[in-house]
N, C-alpha and C positions, 0 to 999 in steps of 0.2 A: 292366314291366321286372323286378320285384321276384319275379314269379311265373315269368315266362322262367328267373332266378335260380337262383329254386327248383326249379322242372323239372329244372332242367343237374345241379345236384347231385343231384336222386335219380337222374338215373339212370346220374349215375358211381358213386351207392352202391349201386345194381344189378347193376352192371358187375363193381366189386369182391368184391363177394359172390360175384358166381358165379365167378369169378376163382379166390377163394377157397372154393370147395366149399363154404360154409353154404347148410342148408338153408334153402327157401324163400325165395330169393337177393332175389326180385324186388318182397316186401314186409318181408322183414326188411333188406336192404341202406340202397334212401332212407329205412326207419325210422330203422335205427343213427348212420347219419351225419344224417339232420336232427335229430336230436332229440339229438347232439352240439355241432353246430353252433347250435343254437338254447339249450341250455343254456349254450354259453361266450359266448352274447349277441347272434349274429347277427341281422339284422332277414332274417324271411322271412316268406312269405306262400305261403296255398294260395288257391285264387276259391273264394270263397263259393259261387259259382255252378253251378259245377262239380260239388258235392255230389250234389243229389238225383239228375242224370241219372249220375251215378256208380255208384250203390247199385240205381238200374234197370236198369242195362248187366249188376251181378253177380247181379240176380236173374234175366236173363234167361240167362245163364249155368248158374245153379243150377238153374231149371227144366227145361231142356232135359238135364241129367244125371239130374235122379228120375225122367222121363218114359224115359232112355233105359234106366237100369238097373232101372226097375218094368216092363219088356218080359222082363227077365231073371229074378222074382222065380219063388222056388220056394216050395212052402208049408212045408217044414221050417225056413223063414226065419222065419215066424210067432213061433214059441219065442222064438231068437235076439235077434229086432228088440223083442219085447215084455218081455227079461231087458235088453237092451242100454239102452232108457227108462226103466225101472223104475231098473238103474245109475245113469243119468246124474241121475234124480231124489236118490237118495240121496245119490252121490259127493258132487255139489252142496253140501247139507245138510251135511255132514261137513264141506269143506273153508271154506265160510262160517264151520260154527263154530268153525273153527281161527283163519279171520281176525279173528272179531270180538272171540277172547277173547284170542290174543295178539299178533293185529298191532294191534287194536281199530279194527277198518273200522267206519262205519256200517252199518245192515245189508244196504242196499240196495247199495254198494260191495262189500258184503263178499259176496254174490250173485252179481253180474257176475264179479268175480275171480274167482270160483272154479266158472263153467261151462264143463265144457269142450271147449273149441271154441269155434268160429264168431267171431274176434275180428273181422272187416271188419264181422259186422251186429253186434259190440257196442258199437263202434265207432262205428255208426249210430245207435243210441240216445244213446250219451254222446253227442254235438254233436246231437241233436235236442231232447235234455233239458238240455244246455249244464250238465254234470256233469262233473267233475276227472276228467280219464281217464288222467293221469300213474302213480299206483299200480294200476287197472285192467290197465291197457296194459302195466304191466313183469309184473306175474301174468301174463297172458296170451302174453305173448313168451317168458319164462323157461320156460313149462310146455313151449312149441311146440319151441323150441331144445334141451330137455333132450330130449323125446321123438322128435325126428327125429335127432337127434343120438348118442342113445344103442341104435337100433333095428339098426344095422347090426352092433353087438357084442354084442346081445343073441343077434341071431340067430344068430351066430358060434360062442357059449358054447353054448346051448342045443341047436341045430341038427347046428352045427361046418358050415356053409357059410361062404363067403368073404364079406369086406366087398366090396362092390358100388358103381360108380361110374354115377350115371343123367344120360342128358343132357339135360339138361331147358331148352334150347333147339331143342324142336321148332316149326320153324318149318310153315304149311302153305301148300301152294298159294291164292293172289285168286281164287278160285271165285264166279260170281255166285250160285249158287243158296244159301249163307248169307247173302248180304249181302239179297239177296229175304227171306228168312226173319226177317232179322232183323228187318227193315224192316216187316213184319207182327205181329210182335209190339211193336214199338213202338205202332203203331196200336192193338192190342186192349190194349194196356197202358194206354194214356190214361184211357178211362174206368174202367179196375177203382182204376187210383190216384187218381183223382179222388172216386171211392165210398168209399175207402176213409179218406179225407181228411176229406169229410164225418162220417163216422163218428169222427173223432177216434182211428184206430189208430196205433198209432208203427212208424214205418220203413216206412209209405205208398207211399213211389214202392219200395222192394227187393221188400216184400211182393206190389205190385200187379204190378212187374215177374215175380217168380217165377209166379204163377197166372198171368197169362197168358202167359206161355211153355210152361207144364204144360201149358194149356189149348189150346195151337198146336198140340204135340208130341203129346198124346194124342188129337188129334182128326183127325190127320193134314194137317192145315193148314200144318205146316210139318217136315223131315222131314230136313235137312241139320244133320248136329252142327258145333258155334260154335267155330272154331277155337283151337287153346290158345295162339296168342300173344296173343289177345283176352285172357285172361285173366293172361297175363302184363302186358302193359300197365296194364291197370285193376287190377292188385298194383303196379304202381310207382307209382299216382297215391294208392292209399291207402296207402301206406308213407309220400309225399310228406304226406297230410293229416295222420296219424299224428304224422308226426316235429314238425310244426309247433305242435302242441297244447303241444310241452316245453319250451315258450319261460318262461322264469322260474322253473324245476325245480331244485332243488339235486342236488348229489353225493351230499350227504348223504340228501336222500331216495330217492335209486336204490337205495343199497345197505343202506340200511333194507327196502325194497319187496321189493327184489332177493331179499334175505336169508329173508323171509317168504315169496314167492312161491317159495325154491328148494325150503322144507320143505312150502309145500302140495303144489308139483308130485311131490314124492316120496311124501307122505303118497296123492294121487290112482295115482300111478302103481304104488302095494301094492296098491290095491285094485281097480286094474284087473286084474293078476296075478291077485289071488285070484279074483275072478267070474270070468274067463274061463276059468282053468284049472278049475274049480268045474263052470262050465255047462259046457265040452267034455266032462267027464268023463257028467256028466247025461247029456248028447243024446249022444254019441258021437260029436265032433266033433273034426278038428283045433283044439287049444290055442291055437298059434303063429296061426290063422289068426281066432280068437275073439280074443284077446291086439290083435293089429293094427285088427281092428274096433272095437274097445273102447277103443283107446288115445286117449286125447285130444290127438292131435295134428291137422295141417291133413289136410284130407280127399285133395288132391290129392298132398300128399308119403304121407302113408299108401298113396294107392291106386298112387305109381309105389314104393314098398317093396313091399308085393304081389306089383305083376309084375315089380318085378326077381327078388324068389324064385319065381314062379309059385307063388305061396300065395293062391289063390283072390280075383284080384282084383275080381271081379263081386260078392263075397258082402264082402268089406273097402270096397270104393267107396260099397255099397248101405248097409251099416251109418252110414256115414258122411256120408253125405249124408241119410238120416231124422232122423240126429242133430240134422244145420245146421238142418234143416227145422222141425225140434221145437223146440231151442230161439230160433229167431228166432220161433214164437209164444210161447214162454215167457218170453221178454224182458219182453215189456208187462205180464205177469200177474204177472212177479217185482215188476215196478218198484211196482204197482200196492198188494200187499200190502205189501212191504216199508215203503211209502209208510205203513202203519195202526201 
């Protein structure tokens, strides 16, 4: 009953997000409001259970996007993809050392904050390492909300195109030929997360989910794309798990976090500007369209900014999904040093 509960409310805080035009409605919505409701003391709950086949559902998600937009790569992307890593490596580095010297994160806290991107698998790490995800989790929301938020008048200013409305309740036709597909990569997913398990990797069942979905899609084994209300759904479940982590959180620590995380994400977001208007000018490249790639926001609201401007959505999608991909292995190797 407690978890029916919980469900009802995220996904009236779903509802109201998109209601209300905030980006990324459907994992920031049940975020805001449970993690409301659980800081003024509500008893709620997420299932335990529920977890691992959660984070395999979004890798099977994510694999089936880099298999689809590595069909579309070109090799001028080479550059691009290997300055865009090289960024995210530093940024990183920068905005840690912001955290640890004036918000005074630990260091491995102060890491996770300040990657940018990929919050549902950092997400997956906090609750597999059973780590405070409280100040994590508002870094990571503040950065997303400033940057999806702030993209439509960016592009306004710089551009002088119109702010844009996207709807992003695309629902799609109950087609069997995904639900077959998906149904196959759940099977070759079993044993790679079970290998991978043994092996003691973190984020096990997301990671084993991603390769074998890679491994469906580029092998032509499975060949139907996963429809995006899938992926709306499994954003309202981790919004749901999200918000529930903030049970026992002061005010006072929000707007401490808050506070810190609005100056990293602005300190990140100069230095996005400056590499991509930097490399555009190098390569000979649209800016605005490096700038979008680059920007540490969610890969799916980036890639529907994109093609609301038709500013090269295949080359903004691709950037951003090599990103996710990179740093959910960088996760375990951050936790691992930071750990020494």
């Amino acid at each position: 009953m407690l978890f029916a509960k919980t469900l009802t409310l995220a996904l009236a805080g779903a509802a109201a997000a998109y209601a209300l035009n905030l980006p990324l409605p459907w994992l920031l919505g049940p975020m805001l409001l449970l993690t409301a409701l659980s800081m003024a003391g509500m008893r709620l709950r997420f299932a335990a259970q529920l977890r691992n086949p959660l984070f395999a559902l979004i890798g099977f998600y994510l694999g089936s996007s880099v298999a689809e937009q590595s069909a579309l790569f070109r090799v001028e992307w080479l550059y691009t993809a290997a300055l865009m890593l090289t960024f995210t490596l530093l940024a990183t580095g920068v905005c840690a050392w912001y955290f640890m010297r004036a918000a005074k994160y630990e260091r491995e806290h102060a890491l996770l904050a300040a990657l940018p991107g990929a919050l549902a698998y950092i997400v997956a790490h906090l609750i597999e390492r059973d780590l405070p995800a409280t100040k994590i989790i508002i870094a990571q929301s503040v950065r997303v909300l400033l940057v999806v938020g702030l993209a439509p008048f960016l592009y306004r200013h710089f551009v002088g195109g119109e702010p844009f409305e996207v709807n992003r309740f695309a629902w799609q036709p109950f087609e069997s030929g995904w639900l077959l597909d998906l149904a196959l990569i759940a099977a070759v997913s079993a044993p790679v997360v079970w290998l991978l398990q043994r092996l003691r990797v973190v984020n096990a069942w997301f990671l084993g989910g991603m390769l074998a979905s890679v491994l469906c899609y580029a092998t032509g084994a499975a060949s139907h794309t996963l429809p995006a209300w899938l992926l709306q759904v499994l954003l309202v479940f981790i919004g749901a798990m999200i918000g529930c982590r903030f049970a026992g959180a002061r005010i006072a620590d929000l707007l401490i976090h808050g506070g810190h995380s609005l100056a990293a994400a602005m300190l990140l977001l100069a230095l996005t500007a400056l590499t991509a208007w930097g490399g555009a000018a190098a390569l000979n490249l649209d800016p605005v369209a490096m700038f979008l790639a680059f920007a540490p926001g969610g890969v799916h609201e980036m890639a529907l900014i994109a093609f609301a401007y038709a500013i090269e959505p295949v080359f903004v999608t691709f950037h951003h999904v090599l990103r996710i991909f990179f740093i959910s292995w960088l996760i375990p190797i951050t936790a691992h040093h930071a750990g020494k």
